[in-house]
N, C-alpha and C positions, 0 to 999 in steps of 0.2 A: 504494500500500500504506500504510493506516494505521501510525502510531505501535505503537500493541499489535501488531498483527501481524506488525510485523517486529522488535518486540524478542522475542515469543516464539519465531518462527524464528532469532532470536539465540543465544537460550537453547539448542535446539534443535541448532543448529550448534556450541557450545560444548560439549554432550553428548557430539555425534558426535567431535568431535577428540579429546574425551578416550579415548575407545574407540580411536579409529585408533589413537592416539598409544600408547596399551598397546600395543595389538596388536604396535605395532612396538617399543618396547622389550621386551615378552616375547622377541621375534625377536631379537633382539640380546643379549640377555641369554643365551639359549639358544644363538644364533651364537657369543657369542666363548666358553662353557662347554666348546661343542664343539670349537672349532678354535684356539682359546687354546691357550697354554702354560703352565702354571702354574712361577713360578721364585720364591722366596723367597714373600714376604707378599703378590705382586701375580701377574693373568695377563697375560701378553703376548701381542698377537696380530700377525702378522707384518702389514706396511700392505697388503700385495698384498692375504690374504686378508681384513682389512679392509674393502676395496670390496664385499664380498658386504654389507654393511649399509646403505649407501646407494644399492646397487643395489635393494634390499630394499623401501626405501621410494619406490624412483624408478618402480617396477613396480606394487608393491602401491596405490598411491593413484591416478596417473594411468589405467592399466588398468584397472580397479574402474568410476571415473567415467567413462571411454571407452567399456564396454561396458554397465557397466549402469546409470549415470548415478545409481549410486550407489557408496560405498564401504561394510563392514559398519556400520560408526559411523552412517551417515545412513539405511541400513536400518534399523538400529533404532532409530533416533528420529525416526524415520517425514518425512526430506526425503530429496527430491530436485535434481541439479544439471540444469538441460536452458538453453540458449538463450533471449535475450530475446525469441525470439518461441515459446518455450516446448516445443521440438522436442529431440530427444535430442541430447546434445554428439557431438563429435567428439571422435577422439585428440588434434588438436591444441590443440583449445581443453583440453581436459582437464590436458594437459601445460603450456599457456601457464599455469592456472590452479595448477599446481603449483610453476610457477617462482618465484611470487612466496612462496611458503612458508618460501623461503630467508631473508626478513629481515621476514615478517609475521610468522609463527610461530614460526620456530626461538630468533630471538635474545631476542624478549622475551616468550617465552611463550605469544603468540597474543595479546595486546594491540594493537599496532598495530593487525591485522586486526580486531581488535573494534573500536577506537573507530572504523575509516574505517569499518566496516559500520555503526554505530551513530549516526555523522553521515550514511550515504548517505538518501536518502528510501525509495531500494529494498532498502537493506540490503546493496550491494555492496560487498566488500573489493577492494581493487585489484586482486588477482587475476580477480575477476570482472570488474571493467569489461576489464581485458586482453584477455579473452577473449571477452565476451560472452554471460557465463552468468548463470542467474540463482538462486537456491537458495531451493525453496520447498517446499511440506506437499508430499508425497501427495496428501492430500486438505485441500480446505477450502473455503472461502466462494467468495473476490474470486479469489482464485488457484488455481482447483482445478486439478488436473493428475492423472492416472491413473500409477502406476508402471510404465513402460516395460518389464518383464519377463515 
């Protein structure tokens, strides 16, 4: 994969996490309105029902990429996640690839995972070598692939 090609799938991928990444703080934000407790200036929400938010995200993103080897975010910016030999993921890879989310994405932002994708030649963030995925168009030239749905 060329240079331009995979910084535009870079691009591309940076799109999509922006959308996931709403999606799930809308969810959260709407989660704890609803199941918060509202006490002076601040809401509280009890830790038990807390878990429903990172339950939230633990479902919504690996599930999504499991069955339709996309999530909304990568549907609408037109990638796909499938296999280095470019065949649909698996749960596991799905979920291996979400593990790493925990200190590519969460903590600074989604930077780590950019520069490792931005130094790989394939464009893979660690979660991808983990797993063995690879994230590319829909459609295109060197990489074309059909959406799996």
């Amino acid at each position: 994969m060329n240079n331009e090609k995979r910084d535009a799938i870079l691009l591309r991928r940076i799109g999509a996490s922006l959308i996931d990444y709403f999606i799930i703080f809308l969810f959260t934000f709407l989660y704890i309105d609803e199941f918060g407790n509202p006490e002076e200036a601040s809401l509280i929400i009890d830790p038990l029902i807390a878990l429903g938010i990172p339950t939230f995200w633990f479902i919504y993103l690996p599930i999504a990429e499991g069955i339709l080897s996309a999530t909304v975010g990568h549907y609408v910016m037109g990638i796909v996640v499938l296999t280095d030999e470019k065949e649909e993921i698996s749960m596991k890879q799905a979920f291996t690839r979400r593990i790493a989310d925990t200190f590519e994405l969460v903590p600074c932002l989604g930077s780590i995972a950019y520069f490792v994708a931005k130094g790989n030649p394939k464009g893979k963030r660690i979660g991808d070598k983990w797993a063995g995925t690879r994230v590319l168009y829909k459609k295109g030239n060197e990489d074309k692939v059909e959406f799996p749905i």
